[in-house]
C-alpha positions as CSV (number, residue, x, y, z in Angstrom):
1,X,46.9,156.2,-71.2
2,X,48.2,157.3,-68.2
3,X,51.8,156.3,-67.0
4,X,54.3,157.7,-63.8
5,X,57.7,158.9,-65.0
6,X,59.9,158.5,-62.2
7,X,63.0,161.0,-60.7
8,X,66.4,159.6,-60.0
9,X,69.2,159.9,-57.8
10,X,73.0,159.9,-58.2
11,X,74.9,157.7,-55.6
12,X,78.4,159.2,-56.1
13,X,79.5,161.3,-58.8
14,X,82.6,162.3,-60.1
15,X,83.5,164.2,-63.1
16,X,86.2,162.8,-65.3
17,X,86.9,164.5,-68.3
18,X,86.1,167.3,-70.3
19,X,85.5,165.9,-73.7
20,X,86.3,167.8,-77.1
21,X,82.8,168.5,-77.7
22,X,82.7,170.8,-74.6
23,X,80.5,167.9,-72.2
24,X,82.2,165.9,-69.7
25,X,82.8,162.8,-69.1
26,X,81.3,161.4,-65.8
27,X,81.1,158.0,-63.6
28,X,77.8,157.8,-61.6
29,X,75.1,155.6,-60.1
30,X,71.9,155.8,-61.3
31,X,69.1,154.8,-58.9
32,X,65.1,155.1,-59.5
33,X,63.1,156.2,-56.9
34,X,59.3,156.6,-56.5
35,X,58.7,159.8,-56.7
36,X,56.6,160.3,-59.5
37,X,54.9,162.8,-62.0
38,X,52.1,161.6,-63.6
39,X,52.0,161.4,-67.6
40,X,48.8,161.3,-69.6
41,X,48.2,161.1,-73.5
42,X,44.6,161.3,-74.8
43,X,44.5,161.1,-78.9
44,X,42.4,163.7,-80.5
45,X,40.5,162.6,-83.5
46,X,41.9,164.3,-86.3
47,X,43.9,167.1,-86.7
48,X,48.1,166.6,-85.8
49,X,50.1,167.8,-83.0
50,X,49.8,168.1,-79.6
51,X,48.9,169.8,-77.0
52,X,50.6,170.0,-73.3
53,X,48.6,171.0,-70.2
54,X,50.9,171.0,-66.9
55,X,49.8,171.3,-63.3
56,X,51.4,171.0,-60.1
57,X,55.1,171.8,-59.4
58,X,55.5,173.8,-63.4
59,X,58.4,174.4,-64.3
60,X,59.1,178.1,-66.4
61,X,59.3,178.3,-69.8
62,X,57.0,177.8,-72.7
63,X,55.1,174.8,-73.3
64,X,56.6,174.4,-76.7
65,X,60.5,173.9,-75.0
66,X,58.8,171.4,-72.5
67,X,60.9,167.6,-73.4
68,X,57.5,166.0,-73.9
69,X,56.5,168.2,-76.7
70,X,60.0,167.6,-78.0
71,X,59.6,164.3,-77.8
72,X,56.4,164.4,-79.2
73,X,58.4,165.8,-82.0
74,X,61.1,163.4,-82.4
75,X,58.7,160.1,-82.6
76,X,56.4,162.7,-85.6
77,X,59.7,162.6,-87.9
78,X,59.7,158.3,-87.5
79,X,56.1,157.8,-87.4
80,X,52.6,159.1,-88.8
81,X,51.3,160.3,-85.1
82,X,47.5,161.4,-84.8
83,X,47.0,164.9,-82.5
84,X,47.6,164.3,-78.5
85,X,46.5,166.0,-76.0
86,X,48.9,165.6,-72.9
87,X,48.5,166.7,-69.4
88,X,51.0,166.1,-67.1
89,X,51.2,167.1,-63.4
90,X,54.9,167.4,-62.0
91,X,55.4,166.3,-58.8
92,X,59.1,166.3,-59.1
93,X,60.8,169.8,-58.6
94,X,62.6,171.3,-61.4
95,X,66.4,172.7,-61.2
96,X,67.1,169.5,-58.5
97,X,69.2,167.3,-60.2
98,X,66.9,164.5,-60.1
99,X,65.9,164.0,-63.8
100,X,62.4,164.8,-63.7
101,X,62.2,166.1,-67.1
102,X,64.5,163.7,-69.1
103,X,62.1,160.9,-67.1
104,X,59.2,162.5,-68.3
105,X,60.0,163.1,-72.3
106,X,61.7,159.6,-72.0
107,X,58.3,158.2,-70.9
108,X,56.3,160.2,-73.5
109,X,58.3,158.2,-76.0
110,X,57.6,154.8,-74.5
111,X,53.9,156.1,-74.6
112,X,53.9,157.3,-77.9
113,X,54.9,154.0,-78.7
114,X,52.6,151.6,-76.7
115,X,49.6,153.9,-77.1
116,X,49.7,154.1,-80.9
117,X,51.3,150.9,-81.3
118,X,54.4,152.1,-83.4
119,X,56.5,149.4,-83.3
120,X,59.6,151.6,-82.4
121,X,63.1,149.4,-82.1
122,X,65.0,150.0,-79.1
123,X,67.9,151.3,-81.2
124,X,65.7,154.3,-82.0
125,X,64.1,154.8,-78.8
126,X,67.7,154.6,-77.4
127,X,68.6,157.1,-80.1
128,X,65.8,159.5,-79.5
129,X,66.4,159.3,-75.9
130,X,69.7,160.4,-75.8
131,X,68.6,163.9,-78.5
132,X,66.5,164.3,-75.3
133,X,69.1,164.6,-72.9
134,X,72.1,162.9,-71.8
135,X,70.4,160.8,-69.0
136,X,67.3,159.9,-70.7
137,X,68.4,157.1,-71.7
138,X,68.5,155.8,-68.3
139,X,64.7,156.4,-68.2
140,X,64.1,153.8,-70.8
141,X,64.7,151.0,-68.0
142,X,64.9,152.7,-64.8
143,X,67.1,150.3,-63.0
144,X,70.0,151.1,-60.7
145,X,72.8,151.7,-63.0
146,X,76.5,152.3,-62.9
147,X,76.9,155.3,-65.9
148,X,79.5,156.6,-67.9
149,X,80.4,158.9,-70.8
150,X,77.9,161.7,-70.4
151,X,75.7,159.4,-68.6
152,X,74.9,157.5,-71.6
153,X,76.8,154.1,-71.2
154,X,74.9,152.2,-68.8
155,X,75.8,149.1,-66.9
156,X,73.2,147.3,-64.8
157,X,74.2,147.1,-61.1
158,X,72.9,145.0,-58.4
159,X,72.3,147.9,-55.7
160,X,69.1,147.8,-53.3
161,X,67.9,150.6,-50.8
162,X,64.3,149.4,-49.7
163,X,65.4,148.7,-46.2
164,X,66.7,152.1,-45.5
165,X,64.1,155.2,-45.3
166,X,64.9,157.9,-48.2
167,X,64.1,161.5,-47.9
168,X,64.6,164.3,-50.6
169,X,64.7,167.9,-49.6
170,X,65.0,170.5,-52.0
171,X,66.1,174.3,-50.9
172,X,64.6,177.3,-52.5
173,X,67.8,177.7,-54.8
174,X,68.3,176.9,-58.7
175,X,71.2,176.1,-59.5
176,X,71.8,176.0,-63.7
177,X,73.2,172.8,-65.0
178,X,75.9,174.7,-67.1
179,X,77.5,176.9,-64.0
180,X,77.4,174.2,-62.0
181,X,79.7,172.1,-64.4
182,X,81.5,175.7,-64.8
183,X,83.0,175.3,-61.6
184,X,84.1,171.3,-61.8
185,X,88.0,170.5,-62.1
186,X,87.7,167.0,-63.6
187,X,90.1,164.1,-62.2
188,X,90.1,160.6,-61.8
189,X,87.3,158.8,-59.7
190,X,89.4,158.2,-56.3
191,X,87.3,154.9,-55.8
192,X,85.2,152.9,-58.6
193,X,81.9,153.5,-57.8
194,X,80.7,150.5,-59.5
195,X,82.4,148.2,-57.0
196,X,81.8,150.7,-54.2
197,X,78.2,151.1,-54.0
198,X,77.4,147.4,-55.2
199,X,79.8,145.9,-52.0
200,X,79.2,148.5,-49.0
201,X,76.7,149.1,-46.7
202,X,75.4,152.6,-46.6
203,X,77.1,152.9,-42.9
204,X,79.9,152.9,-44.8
205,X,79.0,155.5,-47.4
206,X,80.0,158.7,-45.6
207,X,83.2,160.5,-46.3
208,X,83.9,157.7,-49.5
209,X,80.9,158.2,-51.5
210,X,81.6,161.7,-52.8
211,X,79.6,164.0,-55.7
212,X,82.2,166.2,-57.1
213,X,79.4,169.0,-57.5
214,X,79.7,170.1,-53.9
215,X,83.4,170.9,-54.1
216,X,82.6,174.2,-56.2
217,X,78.9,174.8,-55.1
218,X,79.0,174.5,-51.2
219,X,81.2,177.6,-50.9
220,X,79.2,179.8,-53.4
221,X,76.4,178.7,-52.0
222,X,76.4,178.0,-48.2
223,X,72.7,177.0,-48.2
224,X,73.2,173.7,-49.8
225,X,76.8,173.0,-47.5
226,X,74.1,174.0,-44.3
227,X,71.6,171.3,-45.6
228,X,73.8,168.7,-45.6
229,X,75.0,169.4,-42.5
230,X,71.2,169.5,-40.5
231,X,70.3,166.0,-42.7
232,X,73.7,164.4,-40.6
233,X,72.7,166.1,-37.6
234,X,68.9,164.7,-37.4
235,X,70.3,161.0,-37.7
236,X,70.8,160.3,-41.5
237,X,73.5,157.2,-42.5
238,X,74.4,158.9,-45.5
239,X,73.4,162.2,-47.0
240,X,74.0,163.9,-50.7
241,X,73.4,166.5,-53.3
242,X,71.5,164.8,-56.3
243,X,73.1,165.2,-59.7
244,X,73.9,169.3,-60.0
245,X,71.8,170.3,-56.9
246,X,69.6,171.7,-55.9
247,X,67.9,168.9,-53.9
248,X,69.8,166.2,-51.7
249,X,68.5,162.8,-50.4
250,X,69.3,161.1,-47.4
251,X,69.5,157.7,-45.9
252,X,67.8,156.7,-42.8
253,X,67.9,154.0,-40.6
254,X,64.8,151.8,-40.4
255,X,61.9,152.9,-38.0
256,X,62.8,150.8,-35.2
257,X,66.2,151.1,-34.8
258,X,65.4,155.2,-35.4
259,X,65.5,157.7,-32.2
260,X,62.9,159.9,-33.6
261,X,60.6,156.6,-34.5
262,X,58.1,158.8,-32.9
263,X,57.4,161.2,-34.8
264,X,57.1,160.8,-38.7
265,X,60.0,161.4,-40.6
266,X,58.9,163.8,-43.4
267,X,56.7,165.9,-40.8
268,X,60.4,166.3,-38.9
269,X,62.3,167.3,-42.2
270,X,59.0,169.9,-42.8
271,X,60.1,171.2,-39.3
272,X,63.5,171.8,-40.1
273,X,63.6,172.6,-43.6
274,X,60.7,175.5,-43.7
275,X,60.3,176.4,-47.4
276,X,62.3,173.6,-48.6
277,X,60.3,171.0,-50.6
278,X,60.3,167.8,-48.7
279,X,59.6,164.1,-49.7
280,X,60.1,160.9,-48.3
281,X,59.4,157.3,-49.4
282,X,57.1,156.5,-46.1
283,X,53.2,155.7,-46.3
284,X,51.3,159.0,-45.4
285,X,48.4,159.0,-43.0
């Protein structure tokens, strides 16, 4: 069985609260978009466990930490599971703030379950989602959502991009999860980004629609301030960092209404952003 675990992005973030518990409270956006890795589970007759084989964009570390195998794990303690092997190719940079691997290990568990036909409730999926990681949960749905809490309290929200163009780039810069919220004053969200994003056009979006992350990373690391700043100059509506950073998307116009219509979009980003990992959501040739 073969299925596509999806990345996300964050339209506004803001961080809230520090909660006793040492995480932090946050309000955020949730939004799915197609960039996809590509999740396979073949069961191996007898025997137990399973076994992960990764290609493409590999993250470090061992295969044994990888959220697949730990989710793997998780569904073993609820169920009787016969050995897997797993390959999955990642297509979805690591270190970006875009949720590849809580969508992937969130996606092993709704595999688990359809392949093997466990009959898992959707209060322990929910449950074994969130051991995974704090937006996993998300992963179990996928669609635009307003979040809260640690990003666990999820609200549907009517929000639609497909008439814009979206590009991700992704500088050669990791930036941990853990320093980044090192660095985060928490406050109260200046605008409810519930309402906000669900009522205003993106040409509204920039200089309202903030991510509290760039406050504290942008002057350690100019890098990511300078990327924002060339994705403004070559014409996008609104440009961000992605949950912690590394990677940012931006919003484009449509094709016809673009200046540089001409020339294909992700082939212009390529240009500008040498070494950077570049996507965008427009047919290739």
């Amino acid at each position: 069985m073969v299925v596509f675990p999806c990345a996300k992005i964050n339209l506004g973030l803001h961080i809230v609260g520090r909660r006793p518990d040492g995480y932090h409270n946050l309000e955020t956006v949730f939004y799915p978009i197609p960039l996809c890795d590509i999740l396979e589970a073949v069961p191996l007759p007898g025997g137990r466990g399973v076994t992960l084989h990764q290609s493409g964009l590999v993250p470090d570390g061992a295969a044994e930490d990888n959220l697949v195998v730990r989710a793997y794990r998780l569904v073993e303690k609820r169920r009787t599971l016969p050995a897997v092997e797993v390959c999955l190719h990642k297509n979805i940079p690591s270190g970006a703030g875009m949720g590849g691997g809580s969508s992937d290990a969130t996606a092993m568990l709704l595999l688990l379950d359809r392949l093997f036909r466990l009959g898992l409730t959707p209060e322990e999926l929910a449950e074994d989602a969130l051991a995974l990681g704090a937006d996993c949960p998300f992963f179990l749905t996928g669609g635009p959502a307003f979040a809260r809490g640690t990003g666990n309290l999820l609200e549907p929200l009517p929000v639609d991009l497909s008439a814009y163009r979206l590009a991700v780039v992704k500088p050669p810069l990791f930036v941990s999860t853990a320093d980044a919220f090192r660095g985060v004053t928490p406050r109260p969200a200046p605008v409810s980004l519930r309402r906000f994003v669900a009522e205003k056009p993106v040409e509204e979006w920039r200089g309202a629609l903030h991510n509290d992350f760039e406050d504290s990373l942008f002057p350690r690391f100019p890098l990511l301030a300078g990327t924002k700043e060339k994705l403004y100059a070559d014409g996008a509506l609104y440009a961000s960092m992605t949950g912690s950073g590394s990677a940012f998307f931006a919003l484009y116009p449509p094709a016809s209404s673009h200046e540089g219509k001409d020339a294909l979009l992700r082939s212009r980003l390529s240009a500008l952003f040498p070494g950077f990992f570049v996507w965008t959501d427009e047919p290739l040739d």
